[in-house]
C-alpha positions as protocol buffer text, in pm:
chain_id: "A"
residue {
  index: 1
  type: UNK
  ca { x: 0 y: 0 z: 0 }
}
residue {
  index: 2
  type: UNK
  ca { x: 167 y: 315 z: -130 }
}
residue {
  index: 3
  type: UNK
  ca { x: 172 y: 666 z: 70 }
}
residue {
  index: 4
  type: UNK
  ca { x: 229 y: 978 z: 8 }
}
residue {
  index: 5
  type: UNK
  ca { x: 377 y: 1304 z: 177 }
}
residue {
  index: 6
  type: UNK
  ca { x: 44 y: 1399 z: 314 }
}
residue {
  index: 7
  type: UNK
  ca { x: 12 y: 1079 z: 516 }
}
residue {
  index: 8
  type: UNK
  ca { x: 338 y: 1123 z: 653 }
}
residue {
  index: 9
  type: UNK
  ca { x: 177 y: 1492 z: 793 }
}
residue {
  index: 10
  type: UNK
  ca { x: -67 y: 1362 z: 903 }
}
residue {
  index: 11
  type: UNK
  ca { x: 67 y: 1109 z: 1067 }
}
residue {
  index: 12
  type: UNK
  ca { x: 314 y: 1350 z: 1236 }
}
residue {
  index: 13
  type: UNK
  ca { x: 9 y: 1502 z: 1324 }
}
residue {
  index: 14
  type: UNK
  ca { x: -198 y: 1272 z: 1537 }
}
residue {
  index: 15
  type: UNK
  ca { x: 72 y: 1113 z: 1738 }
}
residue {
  index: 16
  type: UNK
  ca { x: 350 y: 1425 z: 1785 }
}
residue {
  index: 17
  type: UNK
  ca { x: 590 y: 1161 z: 1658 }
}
residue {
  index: 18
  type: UNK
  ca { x: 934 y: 1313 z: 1445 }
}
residue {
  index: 19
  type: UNK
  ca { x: 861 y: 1283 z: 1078 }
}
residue {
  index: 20
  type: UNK
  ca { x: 1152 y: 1053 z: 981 }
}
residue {
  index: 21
  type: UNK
  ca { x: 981 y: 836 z: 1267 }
}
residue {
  index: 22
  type: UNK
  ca { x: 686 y: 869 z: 1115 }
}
residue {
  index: 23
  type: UNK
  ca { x: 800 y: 770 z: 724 }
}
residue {
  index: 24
  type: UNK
  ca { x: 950 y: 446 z: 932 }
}
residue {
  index: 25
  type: UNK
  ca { x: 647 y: 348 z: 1064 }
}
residue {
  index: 26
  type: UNK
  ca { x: 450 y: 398 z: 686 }
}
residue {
  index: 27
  type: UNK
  ca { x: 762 y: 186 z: 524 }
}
residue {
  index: 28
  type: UNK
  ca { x: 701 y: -93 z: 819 }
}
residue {
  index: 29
  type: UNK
  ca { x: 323 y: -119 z: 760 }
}
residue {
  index: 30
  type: UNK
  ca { x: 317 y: -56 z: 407 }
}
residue {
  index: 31
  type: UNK
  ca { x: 166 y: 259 z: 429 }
}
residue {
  index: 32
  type: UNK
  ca { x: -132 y: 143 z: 650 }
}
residue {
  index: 33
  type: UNK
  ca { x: -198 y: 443 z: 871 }
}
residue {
  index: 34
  type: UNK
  ca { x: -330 y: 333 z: 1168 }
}
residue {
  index: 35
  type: UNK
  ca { x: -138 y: 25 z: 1170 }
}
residue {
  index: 36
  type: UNK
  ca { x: 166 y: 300 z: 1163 }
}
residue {
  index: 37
  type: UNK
  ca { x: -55 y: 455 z: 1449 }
}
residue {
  index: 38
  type: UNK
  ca { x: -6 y: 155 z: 1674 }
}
residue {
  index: 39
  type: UNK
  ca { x: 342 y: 93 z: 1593 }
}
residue {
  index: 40
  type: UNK
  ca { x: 475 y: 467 z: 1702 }
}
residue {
  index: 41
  type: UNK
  ca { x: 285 y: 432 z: 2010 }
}
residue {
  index: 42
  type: UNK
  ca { x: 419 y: 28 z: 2075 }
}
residue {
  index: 43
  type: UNK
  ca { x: 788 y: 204 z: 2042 }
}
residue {
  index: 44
  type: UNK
  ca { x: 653 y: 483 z: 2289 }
}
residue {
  index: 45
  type: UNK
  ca { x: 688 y: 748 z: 2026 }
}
residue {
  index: 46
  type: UNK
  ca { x: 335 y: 868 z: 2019 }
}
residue {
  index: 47
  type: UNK
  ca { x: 58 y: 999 z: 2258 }
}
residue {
  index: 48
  type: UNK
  ca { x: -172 y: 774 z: 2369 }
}
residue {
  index: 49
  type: UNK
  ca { x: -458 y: 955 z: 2176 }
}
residue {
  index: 50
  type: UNK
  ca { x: -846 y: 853 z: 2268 }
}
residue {
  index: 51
  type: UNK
  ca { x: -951 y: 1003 z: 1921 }
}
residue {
  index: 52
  type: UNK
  ca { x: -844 y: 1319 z: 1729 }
}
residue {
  index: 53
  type: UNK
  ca { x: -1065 y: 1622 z: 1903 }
}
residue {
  index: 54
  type: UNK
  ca { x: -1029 y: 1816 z: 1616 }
}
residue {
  index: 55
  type: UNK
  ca { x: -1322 y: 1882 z: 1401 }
}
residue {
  index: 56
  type: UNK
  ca { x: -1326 y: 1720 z: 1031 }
}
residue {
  index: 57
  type: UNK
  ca { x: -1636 y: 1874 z: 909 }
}
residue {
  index: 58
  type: UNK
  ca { x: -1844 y: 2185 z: 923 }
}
residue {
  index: 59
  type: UNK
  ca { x: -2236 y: 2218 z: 1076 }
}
residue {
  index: 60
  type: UNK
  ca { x: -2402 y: 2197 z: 1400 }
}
residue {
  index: 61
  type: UNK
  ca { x: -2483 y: 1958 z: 1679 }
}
residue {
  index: 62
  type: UNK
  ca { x: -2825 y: 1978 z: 1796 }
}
residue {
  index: 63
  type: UNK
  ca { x: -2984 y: 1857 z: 2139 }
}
residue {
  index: 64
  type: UNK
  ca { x: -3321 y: 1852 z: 2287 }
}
residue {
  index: 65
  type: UNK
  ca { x: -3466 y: 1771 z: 2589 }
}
residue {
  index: 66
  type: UNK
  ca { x: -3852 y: 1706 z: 2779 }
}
residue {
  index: 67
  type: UNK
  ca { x: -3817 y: 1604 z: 3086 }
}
residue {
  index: 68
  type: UNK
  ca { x: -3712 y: 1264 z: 3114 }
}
residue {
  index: 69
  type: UNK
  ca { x: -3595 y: 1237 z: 2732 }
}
residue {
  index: 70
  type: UNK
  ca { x: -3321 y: 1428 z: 2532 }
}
residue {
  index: 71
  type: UNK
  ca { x: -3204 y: 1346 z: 2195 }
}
residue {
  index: 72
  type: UNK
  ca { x: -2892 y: 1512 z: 1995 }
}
residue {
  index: 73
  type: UNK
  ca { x: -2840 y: 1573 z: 1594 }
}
residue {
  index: 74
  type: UNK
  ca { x: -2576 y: 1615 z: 1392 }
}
residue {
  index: 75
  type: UNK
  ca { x: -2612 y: 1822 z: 1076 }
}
residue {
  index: 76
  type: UNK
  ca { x: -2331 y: 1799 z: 868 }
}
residue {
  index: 77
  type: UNK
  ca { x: -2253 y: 2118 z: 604 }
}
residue {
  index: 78
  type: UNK
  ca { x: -1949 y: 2171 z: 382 }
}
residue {
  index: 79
  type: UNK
  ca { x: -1843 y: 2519 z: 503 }
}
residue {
  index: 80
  type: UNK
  ca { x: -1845 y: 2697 z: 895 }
}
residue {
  index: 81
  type: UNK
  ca { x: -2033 y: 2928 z: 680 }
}
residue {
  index: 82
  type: UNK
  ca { x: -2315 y: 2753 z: 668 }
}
residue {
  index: 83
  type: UNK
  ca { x: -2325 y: 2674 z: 1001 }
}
residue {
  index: 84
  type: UNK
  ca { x: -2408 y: 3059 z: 1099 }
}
residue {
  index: 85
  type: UNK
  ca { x: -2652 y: 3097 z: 830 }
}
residue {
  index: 86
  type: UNK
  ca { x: -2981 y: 3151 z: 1026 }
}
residue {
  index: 87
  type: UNK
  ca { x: -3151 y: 2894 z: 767 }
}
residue {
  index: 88
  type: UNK
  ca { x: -2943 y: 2622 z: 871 }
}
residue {
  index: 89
  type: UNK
  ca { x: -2953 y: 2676 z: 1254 }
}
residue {
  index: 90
  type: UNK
  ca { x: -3341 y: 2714 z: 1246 }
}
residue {
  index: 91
  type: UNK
  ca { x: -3353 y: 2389 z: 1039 }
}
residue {
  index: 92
  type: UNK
  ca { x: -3086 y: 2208 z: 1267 }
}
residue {
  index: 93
  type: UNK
  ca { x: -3299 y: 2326 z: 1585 }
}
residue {
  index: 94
  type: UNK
  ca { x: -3618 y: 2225 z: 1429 }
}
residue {
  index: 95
  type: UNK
  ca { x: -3517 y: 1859 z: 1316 }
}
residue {
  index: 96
  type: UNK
  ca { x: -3401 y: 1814 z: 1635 }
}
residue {
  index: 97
  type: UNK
  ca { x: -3739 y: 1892 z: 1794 }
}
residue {
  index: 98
  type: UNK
  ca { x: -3917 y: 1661 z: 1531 }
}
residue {
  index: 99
  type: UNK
  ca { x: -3665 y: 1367 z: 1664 }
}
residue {
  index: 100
  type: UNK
  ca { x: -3691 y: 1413 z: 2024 }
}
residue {
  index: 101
  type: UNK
  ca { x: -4116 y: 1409 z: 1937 }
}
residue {
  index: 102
  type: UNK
  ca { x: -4075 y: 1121 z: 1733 }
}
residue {
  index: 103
  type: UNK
  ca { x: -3828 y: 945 z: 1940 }
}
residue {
  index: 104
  type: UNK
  ca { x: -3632 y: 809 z: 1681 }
}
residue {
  index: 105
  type: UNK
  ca { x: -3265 y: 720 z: 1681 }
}
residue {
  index: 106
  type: UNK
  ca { x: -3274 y: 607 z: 1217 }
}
residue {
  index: 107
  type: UNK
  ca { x: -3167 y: 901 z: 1032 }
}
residue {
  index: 108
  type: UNK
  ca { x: -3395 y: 769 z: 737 }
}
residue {
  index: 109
  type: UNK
  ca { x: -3709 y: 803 z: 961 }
}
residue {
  index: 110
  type: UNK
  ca { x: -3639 y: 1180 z: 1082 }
}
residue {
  index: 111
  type: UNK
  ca { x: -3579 y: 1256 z: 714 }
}
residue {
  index: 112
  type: UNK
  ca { x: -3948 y: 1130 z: 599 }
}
residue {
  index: 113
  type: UNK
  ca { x: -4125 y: 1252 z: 922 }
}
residue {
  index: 114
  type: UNK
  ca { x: -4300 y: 1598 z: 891 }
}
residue {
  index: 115
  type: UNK
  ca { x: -4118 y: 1910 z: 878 }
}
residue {
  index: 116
  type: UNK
  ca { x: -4327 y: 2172 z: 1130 }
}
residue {
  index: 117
  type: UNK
  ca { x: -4331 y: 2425 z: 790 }
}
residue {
  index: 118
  type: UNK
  ca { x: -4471 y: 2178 z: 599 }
}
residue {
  index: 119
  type: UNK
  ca { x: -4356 y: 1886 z: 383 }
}
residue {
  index: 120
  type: UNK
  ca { x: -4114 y: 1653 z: 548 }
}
residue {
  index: 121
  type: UNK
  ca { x: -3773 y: 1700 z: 696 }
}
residue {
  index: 122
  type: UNK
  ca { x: -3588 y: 1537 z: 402 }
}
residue {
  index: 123
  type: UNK
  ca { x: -3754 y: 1739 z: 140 }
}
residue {
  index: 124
  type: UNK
  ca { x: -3677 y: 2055 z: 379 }
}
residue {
  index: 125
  type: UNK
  ca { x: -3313 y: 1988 z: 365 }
}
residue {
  index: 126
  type: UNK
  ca { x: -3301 y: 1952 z: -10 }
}
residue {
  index: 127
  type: UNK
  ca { x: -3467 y: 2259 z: -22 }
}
residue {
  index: 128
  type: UNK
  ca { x: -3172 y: 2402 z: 177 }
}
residue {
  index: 129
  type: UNK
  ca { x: -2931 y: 2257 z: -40 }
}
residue {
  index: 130
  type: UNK
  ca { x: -3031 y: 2422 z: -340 }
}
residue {
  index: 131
  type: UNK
  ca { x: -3158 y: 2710 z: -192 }
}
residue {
  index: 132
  type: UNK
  ca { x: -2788 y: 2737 z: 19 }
}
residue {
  index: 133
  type: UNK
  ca { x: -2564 y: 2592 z: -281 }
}
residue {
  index: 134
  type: UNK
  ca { x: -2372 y: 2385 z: -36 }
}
residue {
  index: 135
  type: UNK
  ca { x: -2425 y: 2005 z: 33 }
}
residue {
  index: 136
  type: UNK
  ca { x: -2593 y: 1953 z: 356 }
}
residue {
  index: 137
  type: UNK
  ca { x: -2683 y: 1621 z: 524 }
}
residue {
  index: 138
  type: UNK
  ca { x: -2854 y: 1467 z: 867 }
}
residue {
  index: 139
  type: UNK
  ca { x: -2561 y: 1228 z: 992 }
}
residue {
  index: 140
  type: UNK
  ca { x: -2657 y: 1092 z: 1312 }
}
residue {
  index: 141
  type: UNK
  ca { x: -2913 y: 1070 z: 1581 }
}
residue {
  index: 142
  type: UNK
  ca { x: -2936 y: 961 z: 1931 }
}
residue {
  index: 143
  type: UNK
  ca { x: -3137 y: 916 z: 2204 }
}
residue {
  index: 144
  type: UNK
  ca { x: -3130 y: 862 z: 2575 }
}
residue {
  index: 145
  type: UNK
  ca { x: -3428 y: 846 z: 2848 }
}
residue {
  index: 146
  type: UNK
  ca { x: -3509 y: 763 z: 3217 }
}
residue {
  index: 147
  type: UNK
  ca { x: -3792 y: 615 z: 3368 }
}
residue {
  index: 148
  type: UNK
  ca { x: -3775 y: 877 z: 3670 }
}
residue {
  index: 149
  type: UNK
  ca { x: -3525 y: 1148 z: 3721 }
}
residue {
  index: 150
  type: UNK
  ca { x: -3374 y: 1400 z: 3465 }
}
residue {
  index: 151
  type: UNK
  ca { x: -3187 y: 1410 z: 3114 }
}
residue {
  index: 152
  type: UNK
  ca { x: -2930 y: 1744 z: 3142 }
}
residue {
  index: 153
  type: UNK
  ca { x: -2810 y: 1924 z: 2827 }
}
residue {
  index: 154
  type: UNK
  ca { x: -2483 y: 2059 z: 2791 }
}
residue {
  index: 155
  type: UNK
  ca { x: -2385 y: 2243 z: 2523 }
}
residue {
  index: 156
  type: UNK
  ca { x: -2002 y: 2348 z: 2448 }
}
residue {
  index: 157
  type: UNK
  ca { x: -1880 y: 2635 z: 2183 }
}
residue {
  index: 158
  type: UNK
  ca { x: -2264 y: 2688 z: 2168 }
}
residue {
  index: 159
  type: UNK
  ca { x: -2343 y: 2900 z: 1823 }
}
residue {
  index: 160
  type: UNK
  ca { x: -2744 y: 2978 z: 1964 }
}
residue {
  index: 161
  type: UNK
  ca { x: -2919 y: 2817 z: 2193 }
}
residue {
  index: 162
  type: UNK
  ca { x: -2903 y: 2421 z: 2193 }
}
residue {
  index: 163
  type: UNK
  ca { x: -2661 y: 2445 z: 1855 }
}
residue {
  index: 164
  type: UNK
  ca { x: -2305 y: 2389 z: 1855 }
}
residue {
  index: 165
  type: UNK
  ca { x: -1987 y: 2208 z: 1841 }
}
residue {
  index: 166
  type: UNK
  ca { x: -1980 y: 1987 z: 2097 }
}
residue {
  index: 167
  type: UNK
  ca { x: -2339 y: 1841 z: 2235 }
}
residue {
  index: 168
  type: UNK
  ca { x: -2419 y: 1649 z: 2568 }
}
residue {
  index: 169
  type: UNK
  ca { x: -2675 y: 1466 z: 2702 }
}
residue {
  index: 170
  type: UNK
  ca { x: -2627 y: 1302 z: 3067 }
}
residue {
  index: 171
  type: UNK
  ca { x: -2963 y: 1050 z: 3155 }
}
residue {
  index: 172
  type: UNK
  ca { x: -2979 y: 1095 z: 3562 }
}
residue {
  index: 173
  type: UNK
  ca { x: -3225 y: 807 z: 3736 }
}
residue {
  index: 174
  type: UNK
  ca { x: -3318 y: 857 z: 4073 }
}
residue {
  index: 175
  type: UNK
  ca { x: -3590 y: 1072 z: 4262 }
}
residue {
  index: 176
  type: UNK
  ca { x: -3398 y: 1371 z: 4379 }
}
residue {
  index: 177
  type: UNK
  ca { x: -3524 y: 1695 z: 4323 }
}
residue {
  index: 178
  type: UNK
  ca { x: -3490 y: 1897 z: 3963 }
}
residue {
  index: 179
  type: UNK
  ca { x: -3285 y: 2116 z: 4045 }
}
residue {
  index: 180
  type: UNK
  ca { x: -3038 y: 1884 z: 4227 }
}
residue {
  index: 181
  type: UNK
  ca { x: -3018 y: 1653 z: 3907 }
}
residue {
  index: 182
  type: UNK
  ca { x: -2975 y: 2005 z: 3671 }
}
residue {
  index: 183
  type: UNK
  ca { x: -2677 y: 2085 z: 3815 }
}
residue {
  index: 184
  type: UNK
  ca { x: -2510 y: 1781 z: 3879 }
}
residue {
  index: 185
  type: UNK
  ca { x: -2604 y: 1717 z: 3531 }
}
residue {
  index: 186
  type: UNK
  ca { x: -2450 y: 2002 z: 3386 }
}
residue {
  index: 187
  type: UNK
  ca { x: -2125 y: 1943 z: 3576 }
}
residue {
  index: 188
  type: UNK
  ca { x: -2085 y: 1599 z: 3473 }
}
residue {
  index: 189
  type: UNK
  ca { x: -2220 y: 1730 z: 3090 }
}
residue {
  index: 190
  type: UNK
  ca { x: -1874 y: 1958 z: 3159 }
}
residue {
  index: 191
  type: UNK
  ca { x: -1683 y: 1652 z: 3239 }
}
residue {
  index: 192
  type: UNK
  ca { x: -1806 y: 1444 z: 2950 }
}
residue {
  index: 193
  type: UNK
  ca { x: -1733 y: 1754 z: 2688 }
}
residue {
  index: 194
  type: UNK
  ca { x: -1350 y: 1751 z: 2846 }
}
residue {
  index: 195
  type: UNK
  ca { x: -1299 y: 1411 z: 2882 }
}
residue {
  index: 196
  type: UNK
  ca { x: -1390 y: 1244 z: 2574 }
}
residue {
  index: 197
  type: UNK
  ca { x: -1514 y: 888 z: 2755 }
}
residue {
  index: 198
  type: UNK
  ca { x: -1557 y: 599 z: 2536 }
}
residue {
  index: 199
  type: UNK
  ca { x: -1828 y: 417 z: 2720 }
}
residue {
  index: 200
  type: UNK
  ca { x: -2041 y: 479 z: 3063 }
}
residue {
  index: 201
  type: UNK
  ca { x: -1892 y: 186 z: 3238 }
}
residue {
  index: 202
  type: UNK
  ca { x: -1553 y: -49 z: 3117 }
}
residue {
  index: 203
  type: UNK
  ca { x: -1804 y: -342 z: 3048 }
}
residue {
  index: 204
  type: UNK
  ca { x: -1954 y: -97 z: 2779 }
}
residue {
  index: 205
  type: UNK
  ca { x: -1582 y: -24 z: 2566 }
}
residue {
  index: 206
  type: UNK
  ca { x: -1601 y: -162 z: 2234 }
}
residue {
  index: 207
  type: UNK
  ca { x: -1436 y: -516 z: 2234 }
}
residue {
  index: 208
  type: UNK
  ca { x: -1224 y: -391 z: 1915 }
}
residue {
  index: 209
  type: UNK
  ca { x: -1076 y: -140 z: 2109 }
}
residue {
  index: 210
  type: UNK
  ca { x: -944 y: -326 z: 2409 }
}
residue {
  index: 211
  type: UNK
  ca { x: -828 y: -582 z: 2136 }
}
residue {
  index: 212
  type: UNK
  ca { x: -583 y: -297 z: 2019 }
}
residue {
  index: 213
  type: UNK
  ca { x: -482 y: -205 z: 2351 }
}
residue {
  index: 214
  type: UNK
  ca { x: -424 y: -561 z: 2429 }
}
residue {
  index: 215
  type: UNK
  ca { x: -227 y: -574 z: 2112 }
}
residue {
  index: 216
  type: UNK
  ca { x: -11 y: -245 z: 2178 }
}
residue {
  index: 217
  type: UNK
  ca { x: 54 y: -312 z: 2583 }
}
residue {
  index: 218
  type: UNK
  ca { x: 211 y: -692 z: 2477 }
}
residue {
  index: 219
  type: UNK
  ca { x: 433 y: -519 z: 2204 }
}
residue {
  index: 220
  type: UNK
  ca { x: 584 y: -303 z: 2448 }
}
residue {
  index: 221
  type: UNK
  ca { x: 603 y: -542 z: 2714 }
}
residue {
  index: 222
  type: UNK
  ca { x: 801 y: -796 z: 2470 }
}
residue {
  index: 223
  type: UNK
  ca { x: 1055 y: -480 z: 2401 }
}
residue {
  index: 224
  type: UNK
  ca { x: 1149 y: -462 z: 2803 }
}
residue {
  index: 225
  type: UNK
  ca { x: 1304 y: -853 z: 2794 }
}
residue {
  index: 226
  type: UNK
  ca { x: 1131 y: -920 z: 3139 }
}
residue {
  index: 227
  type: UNK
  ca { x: 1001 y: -1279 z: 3241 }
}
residue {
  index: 228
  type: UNK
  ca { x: 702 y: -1349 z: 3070 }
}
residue {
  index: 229
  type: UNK
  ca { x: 475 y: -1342 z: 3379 }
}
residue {
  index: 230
  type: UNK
  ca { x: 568 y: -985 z: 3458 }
}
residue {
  index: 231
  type: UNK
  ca { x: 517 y: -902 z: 3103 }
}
residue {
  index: 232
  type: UNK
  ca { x: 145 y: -1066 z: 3168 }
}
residue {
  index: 233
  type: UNK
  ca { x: 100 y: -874 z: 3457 }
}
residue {
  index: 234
  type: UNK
  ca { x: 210 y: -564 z: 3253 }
}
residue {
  index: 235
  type: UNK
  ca { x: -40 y: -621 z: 2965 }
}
residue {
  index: 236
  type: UNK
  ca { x: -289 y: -666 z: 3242 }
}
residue {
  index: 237
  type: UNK
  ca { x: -210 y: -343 z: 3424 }
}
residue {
  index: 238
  type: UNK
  ca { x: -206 y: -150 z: 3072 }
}
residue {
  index: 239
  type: UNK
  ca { x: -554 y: -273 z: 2943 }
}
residue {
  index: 240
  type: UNK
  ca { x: -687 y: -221 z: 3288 }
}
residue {
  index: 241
  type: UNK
  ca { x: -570 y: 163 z: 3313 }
}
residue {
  index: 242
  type: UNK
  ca { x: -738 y: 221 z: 2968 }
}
residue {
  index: 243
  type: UNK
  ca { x: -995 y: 62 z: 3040 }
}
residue {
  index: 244
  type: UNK
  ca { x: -1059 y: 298 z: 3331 }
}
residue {
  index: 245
  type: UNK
  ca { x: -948 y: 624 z: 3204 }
}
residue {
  index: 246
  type: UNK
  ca { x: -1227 y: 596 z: 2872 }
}
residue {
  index: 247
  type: UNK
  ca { x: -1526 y: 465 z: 3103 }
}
residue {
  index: 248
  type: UNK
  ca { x: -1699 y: 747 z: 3181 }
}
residue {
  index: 249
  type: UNK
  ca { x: -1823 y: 595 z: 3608 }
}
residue {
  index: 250
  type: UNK
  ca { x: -1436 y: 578 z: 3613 }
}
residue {
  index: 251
  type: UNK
  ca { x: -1317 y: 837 z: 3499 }
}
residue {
  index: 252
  type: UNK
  ca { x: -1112 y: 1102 z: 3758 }
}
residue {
  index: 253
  type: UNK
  ca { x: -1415 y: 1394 z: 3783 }
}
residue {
  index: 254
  type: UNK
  ca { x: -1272 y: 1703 z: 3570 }
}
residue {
  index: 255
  type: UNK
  ca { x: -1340 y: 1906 z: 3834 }
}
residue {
  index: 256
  type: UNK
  ca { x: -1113 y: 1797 z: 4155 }
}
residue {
  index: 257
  type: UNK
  ca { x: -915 y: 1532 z: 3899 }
}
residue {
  index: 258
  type: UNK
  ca { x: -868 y: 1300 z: 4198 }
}
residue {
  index: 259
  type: UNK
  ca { x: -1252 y: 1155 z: 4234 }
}
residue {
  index: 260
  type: UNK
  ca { x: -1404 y: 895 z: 3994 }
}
residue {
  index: 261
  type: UNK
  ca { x: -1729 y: 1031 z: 3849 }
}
residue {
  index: 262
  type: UNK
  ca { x: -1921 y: 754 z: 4015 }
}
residue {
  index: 263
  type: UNK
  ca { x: -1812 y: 861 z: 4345 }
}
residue {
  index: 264
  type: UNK
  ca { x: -1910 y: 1229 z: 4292 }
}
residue {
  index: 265
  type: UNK
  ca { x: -2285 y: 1081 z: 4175 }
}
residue {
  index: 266
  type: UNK
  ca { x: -2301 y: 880 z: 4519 }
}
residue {
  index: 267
  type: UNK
  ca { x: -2169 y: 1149 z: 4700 }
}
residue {
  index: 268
  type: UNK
  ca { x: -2424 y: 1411 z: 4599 }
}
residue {
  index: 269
  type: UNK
  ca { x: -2717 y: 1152 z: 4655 }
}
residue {
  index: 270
  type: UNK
  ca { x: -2612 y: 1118 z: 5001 }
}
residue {
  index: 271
  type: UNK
  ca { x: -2557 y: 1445 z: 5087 }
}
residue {
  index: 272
  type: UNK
  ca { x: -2954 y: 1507 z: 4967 }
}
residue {
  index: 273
  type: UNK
  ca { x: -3048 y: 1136 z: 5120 }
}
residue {
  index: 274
  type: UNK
  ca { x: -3198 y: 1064 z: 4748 }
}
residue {
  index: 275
  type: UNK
  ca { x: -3146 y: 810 z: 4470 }
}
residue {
  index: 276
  type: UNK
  ca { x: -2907 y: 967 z: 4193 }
}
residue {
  index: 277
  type: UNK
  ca { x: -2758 y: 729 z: 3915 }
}
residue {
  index: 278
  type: UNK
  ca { x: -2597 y: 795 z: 3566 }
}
residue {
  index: 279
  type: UNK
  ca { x: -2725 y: 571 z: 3346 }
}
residue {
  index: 280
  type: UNK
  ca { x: -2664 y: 690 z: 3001 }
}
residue {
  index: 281
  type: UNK
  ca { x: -2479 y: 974 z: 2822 }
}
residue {
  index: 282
  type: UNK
  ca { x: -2448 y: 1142 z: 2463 }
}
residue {
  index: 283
  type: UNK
  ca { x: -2138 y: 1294 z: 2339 }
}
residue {
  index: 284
  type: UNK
  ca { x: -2189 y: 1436 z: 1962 }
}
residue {
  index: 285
  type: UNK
  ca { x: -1865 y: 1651 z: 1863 }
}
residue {
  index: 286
  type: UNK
  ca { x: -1898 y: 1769 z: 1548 }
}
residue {
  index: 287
  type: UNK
  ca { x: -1723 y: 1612 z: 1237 }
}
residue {
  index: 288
  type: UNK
  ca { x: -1582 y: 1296 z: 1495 }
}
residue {
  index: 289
  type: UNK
  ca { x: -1429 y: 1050 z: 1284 }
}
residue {
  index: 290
  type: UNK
  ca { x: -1499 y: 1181 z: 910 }
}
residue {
  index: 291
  type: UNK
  ca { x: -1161 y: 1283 z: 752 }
}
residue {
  index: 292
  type: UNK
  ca { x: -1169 y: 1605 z: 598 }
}
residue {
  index: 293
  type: UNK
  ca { x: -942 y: 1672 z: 266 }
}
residue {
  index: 294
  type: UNK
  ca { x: -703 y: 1925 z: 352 }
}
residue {
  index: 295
  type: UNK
  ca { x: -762 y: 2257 z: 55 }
}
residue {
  index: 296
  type: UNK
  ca { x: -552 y: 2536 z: -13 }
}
residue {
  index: 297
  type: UNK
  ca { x: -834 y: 2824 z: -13 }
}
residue {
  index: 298
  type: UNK
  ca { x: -591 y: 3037 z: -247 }
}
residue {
  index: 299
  type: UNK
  ca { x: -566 y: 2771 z: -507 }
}
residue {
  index: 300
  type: UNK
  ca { x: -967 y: 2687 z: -523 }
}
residue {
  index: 301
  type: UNK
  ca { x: -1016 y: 3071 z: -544 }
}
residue {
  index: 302
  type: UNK
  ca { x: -743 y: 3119 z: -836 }
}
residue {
  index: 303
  type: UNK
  ca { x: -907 y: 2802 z: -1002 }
}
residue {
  index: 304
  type: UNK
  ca { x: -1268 y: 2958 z: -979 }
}
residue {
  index: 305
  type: UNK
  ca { x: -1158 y: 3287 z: -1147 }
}
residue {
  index: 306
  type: UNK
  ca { x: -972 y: 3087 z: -1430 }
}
residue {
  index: 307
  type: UNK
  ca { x: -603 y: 3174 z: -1273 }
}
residue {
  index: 308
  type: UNK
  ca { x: -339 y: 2987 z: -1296 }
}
């Protein structure tokens, strides 16, 4: 698999690795990126990056809550432009009010349920695409609920109201009082924005992903030459610290760094003498995992006005 100089910058980019390290590790895996991912880090010569935080694609995130239900939107748009157009944000809000009505977590379904100006959402958004000029598309929806208690929104880098870059939900089950749950809700939404966690509780990290981890820990335990069982007690330790730093119950509370979030959630309810758990979360960042095609603006621009 071939590479090019590109992949070599980007490369350099995710892990913080030097760039003749990072042309190594392409040769070595035959240009597979993330395979060259997990070799810097094996040889200690990358960050042990979650996922990139970075954005990769214009638009909003949208969430929505009633009560005991939230959902969150993400609206995807080619251009930041877009994203402060007032057409787009009153479409983004308004989808996201027709999902959290219709309770539905299929992208196909939002698009053919009614749009509250008439028609259907779908047939609003291609009306925004050629009305706009600029490709526009509903990429994901989710929802979270409790039987009694509270869903909390949190909304980071908001744009307006509810719209933004970063969009949390954070499902609190329990009977404490409202305004108890609101802001316990919105400090754990703060944690969850920070944090980046990977799944409410270990049991709940993608089995892929602790395969990898697995993979990476036994790699650099075979490089220190120590007896096999330490190096098994090594891999162990390593899973087991990822494991807990990307579980959200785990996870050291941004706030005092020192208390696991699930301690801060038992702590509150006793201090009320109520019933307070965290059962579910949403974390939409906007553009999370689609790879953007670097452009040089000054090139497009020359192009469009027939420049060489």
């Amino acid at each position: 698999m071939a590479y090019t100089a590109a992949d070599v910058k980007n490369l350099r980019e995710r892990t913080g690795a030097g760039m003749m390290d990072c042309k190594k590790a392409l040769d070595e895996t035959g240009g597979d990126f993330e395979a060259a991912v997990d070799a810097l880090r094996a040889k200690g010569l990358a960050a042990a990056a979650k996922k990139s935080s970075r954005t990769a694609a214009e638009g909003l995130v949208g969430i929505a809550v009633a009560g005991t239900k939230g959902v969150a939107v993400e609206v995807n748009s080619e251009t930041d432009f877009v994203a402060k157009n007032d057409q787009f944000q009153d479409f983004v809000r308004k989808a996201t009010e027709v999902a959290l009505g219709n309770g539905t977590s299929d992208v196909e379904e939002l698009k053919a349920a009614a749009y509250p100006d008439g028609g259907t959402v779908g047939e609003k958004l291609t009306n925004n695409v050629a009305t706009i000029g600029e490709n526009q598309q509903v990429r994901r929806i989710k929802q979270v609920a409790v039987s009694q208690g509270l869903v909390v929104p949190y909304m980071h880098n908001a744009a307006a109201p509810n719209l933004g870059k970063i969009g949390v939900l954070v499902a609190l089950e329990g009977d404490a009082a409202a305004d108890v749950l609101e802001a316990l809700g919105k400090q754990i939404g703060m944690h969850i924005a920070a944090a980046f966690p990977l799944a409410l509780s270990a049991e709940g990290l993608d089995a892929d992903l602790i395969a990898r981890e697995r993979k990476i820990a036994e790699e650099k335990a075979a490089e220190s030459g120590k007896p096999a069982e330490v190096q098994a007690k090594m891999v162990d330790g390593a899973v087991a610290k990822y494991a807990k730093e990307n579980a959200l119950l785990s996870q050291l509370f941004v706030m005092d760094n020192k208390t696991p979030v699930e301690q801060v959630v038992a702590a509150k309810a006793k201090e009320v003498g109520a019933s307070i758990k965290l059962v579910d979360y949403v974390r939409f960042q906007l553009g999370e995992g689609i790879e953007k095609a670097e452009t040089d603006f000054a090139a497009e621009v020359a192009a469009a006005a027939g420049l060489k």
